[in-house]
N, C-alpha and C positions, 0 to 999 in steps of 0.2 A: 499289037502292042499297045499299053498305057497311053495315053494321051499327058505327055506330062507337066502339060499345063490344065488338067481337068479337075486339080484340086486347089487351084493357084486361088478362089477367094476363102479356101477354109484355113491358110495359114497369116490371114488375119486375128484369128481368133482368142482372144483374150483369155480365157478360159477352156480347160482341159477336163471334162466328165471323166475319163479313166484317167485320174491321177496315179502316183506311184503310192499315195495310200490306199487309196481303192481297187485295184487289180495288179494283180499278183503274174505276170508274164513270166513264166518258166519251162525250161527246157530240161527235162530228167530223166534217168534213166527208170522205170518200175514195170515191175511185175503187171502186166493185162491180158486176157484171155482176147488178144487182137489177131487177124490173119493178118498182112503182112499187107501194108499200104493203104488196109482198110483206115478207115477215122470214125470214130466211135466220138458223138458227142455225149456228156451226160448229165444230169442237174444233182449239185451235190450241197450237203448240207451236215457240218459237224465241224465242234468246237467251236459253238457260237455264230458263225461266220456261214453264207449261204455264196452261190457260184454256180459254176461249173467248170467243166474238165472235158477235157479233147486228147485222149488216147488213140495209139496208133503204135507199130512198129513195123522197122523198116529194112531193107537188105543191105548189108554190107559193102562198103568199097574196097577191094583190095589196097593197101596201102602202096604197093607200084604203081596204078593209074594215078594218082598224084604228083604232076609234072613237075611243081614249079618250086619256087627256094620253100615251099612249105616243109618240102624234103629234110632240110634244117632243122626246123623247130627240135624234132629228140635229141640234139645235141645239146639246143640251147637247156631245154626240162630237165637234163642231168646237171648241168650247172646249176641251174635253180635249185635244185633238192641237194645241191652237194654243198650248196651256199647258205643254206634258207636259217633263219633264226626266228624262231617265233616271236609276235610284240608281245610287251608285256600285256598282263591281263587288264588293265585300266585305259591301253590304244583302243581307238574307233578304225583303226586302219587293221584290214585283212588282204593278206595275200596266199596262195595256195600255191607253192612250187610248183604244181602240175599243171598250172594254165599257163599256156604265155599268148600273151596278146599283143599284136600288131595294127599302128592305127595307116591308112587311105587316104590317099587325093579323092577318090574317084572308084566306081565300082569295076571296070575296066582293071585299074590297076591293083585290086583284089584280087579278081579271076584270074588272071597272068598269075598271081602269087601262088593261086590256090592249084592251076594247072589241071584241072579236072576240065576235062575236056566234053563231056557231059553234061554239064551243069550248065540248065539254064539260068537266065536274072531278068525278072521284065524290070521296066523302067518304073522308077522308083517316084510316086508320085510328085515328088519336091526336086529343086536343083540344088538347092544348099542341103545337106547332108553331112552326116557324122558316119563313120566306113570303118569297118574294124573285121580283123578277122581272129577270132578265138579258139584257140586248141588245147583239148585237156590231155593229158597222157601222165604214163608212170612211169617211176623211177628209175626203169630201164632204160625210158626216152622212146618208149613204145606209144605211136599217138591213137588214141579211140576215137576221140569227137572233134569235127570241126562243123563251126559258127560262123558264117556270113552274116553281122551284124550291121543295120542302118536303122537310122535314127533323124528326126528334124526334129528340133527344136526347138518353139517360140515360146519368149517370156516364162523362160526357166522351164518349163513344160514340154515333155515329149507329147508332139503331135502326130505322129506318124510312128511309128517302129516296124521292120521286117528284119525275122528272124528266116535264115537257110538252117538247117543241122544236117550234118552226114555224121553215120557210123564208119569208123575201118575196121577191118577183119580184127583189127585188135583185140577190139569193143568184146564185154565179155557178155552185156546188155543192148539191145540193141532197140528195145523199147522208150516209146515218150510218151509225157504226161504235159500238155499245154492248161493255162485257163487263167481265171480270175473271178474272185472271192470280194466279199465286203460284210458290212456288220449291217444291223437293224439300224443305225445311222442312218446308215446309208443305202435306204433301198433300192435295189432297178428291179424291170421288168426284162426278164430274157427272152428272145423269139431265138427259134433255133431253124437256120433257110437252108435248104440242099440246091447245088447247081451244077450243069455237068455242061462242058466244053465242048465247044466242035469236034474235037477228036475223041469224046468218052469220058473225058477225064474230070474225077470229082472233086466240089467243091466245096468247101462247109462254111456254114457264115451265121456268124453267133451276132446278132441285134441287142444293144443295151441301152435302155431309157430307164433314168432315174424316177423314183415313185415320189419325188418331191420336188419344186420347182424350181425347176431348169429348160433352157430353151436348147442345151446340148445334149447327143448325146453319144455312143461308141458302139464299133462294128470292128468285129475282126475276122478278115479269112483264113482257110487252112484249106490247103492241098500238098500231097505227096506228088513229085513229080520225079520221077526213075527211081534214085535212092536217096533224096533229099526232103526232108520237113519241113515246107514253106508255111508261113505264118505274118501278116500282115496285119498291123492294130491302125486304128485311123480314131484320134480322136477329136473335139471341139468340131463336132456336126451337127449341124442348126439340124432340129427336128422334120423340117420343111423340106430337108434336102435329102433326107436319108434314102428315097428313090434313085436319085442320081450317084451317090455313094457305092448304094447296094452294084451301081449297073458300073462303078469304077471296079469294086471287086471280083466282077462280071469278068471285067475286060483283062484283069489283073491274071486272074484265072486262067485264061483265054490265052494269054503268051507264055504260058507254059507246053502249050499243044505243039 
């Protein structure tokens, strides 16, 4: 398991190289010629904007192994859409009836919620954390996707984020599209790292260092673990450390075995 005090002097950090204008962390459903827990990294570039993209798709969870009050949520998603009024067109505020999201003490008291019995969580490099758990579904109250969402914080800056995604048999897509994009502003250099587990298990680890001066820079892992889409972003990493980081995603890796 994480050591999780092994990041405790990077959330010093005043400054965040993946900001939320420079990388674009998403979880979607698309069309990819993937076998099924494979991770496909790729370098991509169009509409101005260069990246890359971490494709994969995943198997299904029956929506019975889902123990816990998540059981609820398609009650609550029929109220939302039976409720929902669009803002006007001039609001910055959006909501989507089909997602409802529930926020956490504690990762503990997630998994209890989520009741997937299956489901790993390594320890989460930080103790202060932001814990949510997100499910999308339709109008039926049929749920597709659920998000294990954490998050650290410092100085209005996410430092940390890990994303979980499960599909349910609902899911009519069962495909994902991860990554992160920027402009000629903003250039990085991408090393693309493969790593495999004690027990097999693969790891992908995308290295980002800006092509202009900065002493930070960003690493995020991906591994498929059963039927879930892990995904780990770490950012405001001294350059000097990125050794140590690479061997936290290592280890991050490592307690999914």
């Amino acid at each position: 398991m994480m050591d999780s005090s092994a990041l405790s002097k990077f959330s010093n950090k005043s400054v965040l190289i993946v900001s939320a204008a420079a990388i674009l962390l998403v979880s979607c459903a698309r069309t990819a010629g993937n076998k099924p827990n494979e991770i496909n990294l790729v370098n991509i570039q169009k509409d101005g904007e260069k990246g890359f993209e971490v494709e994969t798709e995943l198997s299904p969870v029956p929506w019975r192994r889902f123990k816990g009050e998540i059981r609820e949520v398609g009650v609550a998603i029929v109220k939302q859409y039976a409720e929902y009024t669009p803002p006007p067109p001039e609001s910055s505020l959006f909501f989507h009836p089909g997602t409802y999201i529930r926020s956490f003490r504690s990762i503990d008291e997630a998994l209890d919620y989520i009741g997937f019995a299956e489901l790993k969580m390594p320890v989460f490099p930080y103790e202060d954390y932001q814990c949510a758990v997100i499910c999308e579904g339709e109008e039926n109250g049929r749920v597709n996707k659920v998000v294990l969402k954490l998050s650290h914080i410092n100085d209005m800056e996410y430092t940390a984020q890990e994303n979980m995604t499960i599909f349910t048999d609902a899911a009519k897509d069962t495909k994902i599209v991860s990554g992160a994009a920027w402009t000629d502003e903003w250039p990085r250099n991408v090393e693309f790292l493969q790593y495999s587990t004690p027990a097999g298990n693969d790891c992908r680890i995308v290295v980002m260092k800006p092509r202009y001066q900065s002493k930070y820079i960003g690493l995020t892992g991906y591994v498929v673990s059963g039927n879930a889409f892990c995904e780990i972003n770490l950012g405001a990493v001294l350059r000097e450390e990125t050794d140590q980081a690479i061997q936290i995603l290592h280890e991050w890796a490592d307690a999914f075995d």
